[in-house]
LUMZAVO-165038 format. One record per residue: x, y, z of N, C-alpha, C, CB in turn; residue in three letters. Coordinates in pm, whole numbers, padded with zeros to 5 digits, always signed. Last residue first. Glycine has a CB too. Example, Ala and Ser with C-alpha at 12.3 -4.5 7.8 and 13.67 -1.06 7.14 Angstrom:
+01285-00225+00708+01367-00106+00714+01290+00003+00787+01408-00060+00572Ser/+01319-00569+00780+01230-00450+00780+01320-00330+00780+01131-00447+00905Ala/
REM end
This chain:
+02047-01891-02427+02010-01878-02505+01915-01978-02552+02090-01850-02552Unk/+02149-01795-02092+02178-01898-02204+02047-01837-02334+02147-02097-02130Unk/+02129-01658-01848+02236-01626-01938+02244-01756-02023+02377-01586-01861Unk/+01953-01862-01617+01983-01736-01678+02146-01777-01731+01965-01594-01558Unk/+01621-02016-01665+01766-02052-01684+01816-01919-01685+01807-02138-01818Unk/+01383-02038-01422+01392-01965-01513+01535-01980-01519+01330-01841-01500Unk/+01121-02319-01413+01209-02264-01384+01281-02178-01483+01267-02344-01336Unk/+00777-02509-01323+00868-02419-01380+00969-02335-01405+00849-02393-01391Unk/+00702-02809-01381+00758-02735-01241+00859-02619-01354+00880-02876-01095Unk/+00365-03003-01349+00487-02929-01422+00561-02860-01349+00455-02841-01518Unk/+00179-03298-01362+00237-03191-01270+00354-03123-01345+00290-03255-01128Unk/-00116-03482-01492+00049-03421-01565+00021-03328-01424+00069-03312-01782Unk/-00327-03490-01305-00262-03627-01381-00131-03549-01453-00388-03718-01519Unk/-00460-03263-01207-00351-03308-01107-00292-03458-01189-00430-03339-00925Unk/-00666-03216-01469-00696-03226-01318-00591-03275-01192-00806-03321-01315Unk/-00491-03183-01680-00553-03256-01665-00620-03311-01530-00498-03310-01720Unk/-00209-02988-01484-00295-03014-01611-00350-03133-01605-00225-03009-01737Unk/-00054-02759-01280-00083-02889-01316-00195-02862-01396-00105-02988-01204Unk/+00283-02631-01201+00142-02607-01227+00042-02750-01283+00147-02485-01345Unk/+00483-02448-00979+00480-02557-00996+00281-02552-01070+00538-02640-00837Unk/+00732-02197-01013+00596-02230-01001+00609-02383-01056+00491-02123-01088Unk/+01006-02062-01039+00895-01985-01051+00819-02028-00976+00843-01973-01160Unk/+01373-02152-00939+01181-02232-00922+01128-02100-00948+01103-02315-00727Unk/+01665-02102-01198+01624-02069-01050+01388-02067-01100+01739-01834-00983Unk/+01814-02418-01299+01768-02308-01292+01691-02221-01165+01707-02324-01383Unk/+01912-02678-01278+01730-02641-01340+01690-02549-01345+01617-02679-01284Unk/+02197-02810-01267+02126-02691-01230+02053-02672-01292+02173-02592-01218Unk/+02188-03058-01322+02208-03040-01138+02160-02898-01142+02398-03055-01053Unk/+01846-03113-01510+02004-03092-01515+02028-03084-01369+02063-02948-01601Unk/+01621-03404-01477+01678-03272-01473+01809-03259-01490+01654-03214-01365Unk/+01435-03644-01609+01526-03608-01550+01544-03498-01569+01611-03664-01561Unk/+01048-03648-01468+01167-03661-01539+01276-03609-01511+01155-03633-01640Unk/+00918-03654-01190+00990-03828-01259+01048-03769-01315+00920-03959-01353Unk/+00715-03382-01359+00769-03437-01239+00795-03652-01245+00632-03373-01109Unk/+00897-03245-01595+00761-03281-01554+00821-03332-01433+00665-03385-01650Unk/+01023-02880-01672+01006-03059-01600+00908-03077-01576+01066-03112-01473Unk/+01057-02587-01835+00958-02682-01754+01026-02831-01778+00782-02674-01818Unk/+01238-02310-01851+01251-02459-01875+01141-02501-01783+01404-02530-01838Unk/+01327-01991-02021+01220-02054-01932+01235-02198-01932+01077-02021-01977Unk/+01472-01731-02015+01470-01828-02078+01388-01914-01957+01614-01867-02135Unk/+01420-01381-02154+01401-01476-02085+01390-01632-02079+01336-01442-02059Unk/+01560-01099-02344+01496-01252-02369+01512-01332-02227+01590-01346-02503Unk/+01386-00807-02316+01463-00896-02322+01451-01054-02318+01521-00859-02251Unk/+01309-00504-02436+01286-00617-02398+01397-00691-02403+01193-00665-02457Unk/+01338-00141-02343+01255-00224-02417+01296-00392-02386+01271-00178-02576Unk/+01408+00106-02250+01514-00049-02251+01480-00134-02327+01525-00139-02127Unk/+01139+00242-02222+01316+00335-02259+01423+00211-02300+01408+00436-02072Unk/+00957+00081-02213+00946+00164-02296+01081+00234-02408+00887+00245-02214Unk/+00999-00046-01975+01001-00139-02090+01012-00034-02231+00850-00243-02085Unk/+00992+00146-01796+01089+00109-01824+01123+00027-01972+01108+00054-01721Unk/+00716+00227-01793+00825+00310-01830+00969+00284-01857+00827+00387-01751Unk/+00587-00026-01725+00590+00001-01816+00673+00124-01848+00487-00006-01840Unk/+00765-00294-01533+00759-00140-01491+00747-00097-01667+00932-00066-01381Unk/+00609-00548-01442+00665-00509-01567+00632-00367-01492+00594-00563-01732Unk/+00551-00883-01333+00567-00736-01315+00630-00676-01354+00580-00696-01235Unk/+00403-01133-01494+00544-01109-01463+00504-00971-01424+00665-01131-01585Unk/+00269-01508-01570+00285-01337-01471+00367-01324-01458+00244-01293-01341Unk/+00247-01706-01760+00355-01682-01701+00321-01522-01649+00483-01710-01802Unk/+00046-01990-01843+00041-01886-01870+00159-01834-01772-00094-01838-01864Unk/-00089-02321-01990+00019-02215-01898+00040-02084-01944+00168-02265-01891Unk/-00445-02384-02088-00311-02325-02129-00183-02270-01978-00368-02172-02234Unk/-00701-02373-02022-00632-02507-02107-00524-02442-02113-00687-02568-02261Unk/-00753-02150-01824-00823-02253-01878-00763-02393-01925-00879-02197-01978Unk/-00463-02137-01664-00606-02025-01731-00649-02099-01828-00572-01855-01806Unk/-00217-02235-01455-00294-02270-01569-00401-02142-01576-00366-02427-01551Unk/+00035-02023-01398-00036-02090-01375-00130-02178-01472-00075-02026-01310Unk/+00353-01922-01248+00307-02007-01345+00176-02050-01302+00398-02117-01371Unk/+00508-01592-01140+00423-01736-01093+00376-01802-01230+00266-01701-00986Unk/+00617-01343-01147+00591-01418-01049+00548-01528-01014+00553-01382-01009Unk/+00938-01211-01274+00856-01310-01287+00771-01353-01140+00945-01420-01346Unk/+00996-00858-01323+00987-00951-01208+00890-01096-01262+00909-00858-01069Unk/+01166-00716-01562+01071-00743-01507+01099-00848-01424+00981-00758-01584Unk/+01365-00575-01667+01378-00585-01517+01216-00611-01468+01454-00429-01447Unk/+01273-00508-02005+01347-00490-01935+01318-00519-01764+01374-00380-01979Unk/+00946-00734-02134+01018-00598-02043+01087-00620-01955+00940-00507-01975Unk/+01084-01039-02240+00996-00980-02122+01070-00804-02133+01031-01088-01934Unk/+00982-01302-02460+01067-01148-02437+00977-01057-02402+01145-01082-02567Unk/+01093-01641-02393+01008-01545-02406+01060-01409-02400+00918-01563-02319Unk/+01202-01949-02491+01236-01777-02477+01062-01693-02480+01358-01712-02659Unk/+01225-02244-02392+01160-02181-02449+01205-02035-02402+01032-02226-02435Unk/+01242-02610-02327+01280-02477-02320+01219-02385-02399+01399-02466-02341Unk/+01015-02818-02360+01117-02840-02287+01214-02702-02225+01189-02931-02372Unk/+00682-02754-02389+00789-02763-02415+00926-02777-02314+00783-02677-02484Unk/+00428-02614-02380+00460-02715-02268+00567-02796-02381+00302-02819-02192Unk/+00439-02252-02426+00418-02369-02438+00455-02487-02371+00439-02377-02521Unk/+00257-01957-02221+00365-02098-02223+00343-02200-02330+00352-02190-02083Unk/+00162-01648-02261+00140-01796-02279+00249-01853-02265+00087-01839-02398Unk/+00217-01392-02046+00256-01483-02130+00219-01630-02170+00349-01481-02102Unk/+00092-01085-01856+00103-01237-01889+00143-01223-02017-00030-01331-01876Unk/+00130-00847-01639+00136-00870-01773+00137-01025-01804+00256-00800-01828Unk/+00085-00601-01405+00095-00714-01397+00087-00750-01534+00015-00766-01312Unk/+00256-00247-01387+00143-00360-01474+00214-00539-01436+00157-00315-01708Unk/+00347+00055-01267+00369-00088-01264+00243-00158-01313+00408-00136-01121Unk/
REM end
């Protein structure tokens, strides 16, 4: 097992492609950038190889869908002036 990151962009939706049955754990900032931890069984990623993950950030005020998907992490930028809230959509594209 490997902990593994992903940059984020601060976009509305976005795919990323995670080793097979990886576990997302958390959104954070690392310097100037979101970044996405996930736990990745590298033997697995190996034999299944990857898949697409779909990711949506809100800011906080703006509007949401009723379903936003299932909460990662909540992360903030510019010292606590932008707040972001990160969630993972499943089965869309």
């Amino acid at each position: 097992m490997r902990i593994w990151k992903w940059p984020l962009v601060l976009t509305d939706r976005q795919t990323l492609m995670l080793p097979a049955a990886s576990k997302i754990l958390t959104v954070q900032m690392q310097y100037v950038s979101p970044q996405l931890w996930a736990l990745c069984d590298a033997r697995l990623a190996e034999f299944y190889g990857k898949t697409p993950r779909h990711i949506a950030i809100y800011g906080t005020g703006n509007p949401m869908p009723d379903d936003p998907g299932e909460y990662i992490a909540t992360f903030q930028m510019e010292g606590g002036a932008l707040v972001w809230h990160a969630f993972e959509i499943k089965g869309t594209s």
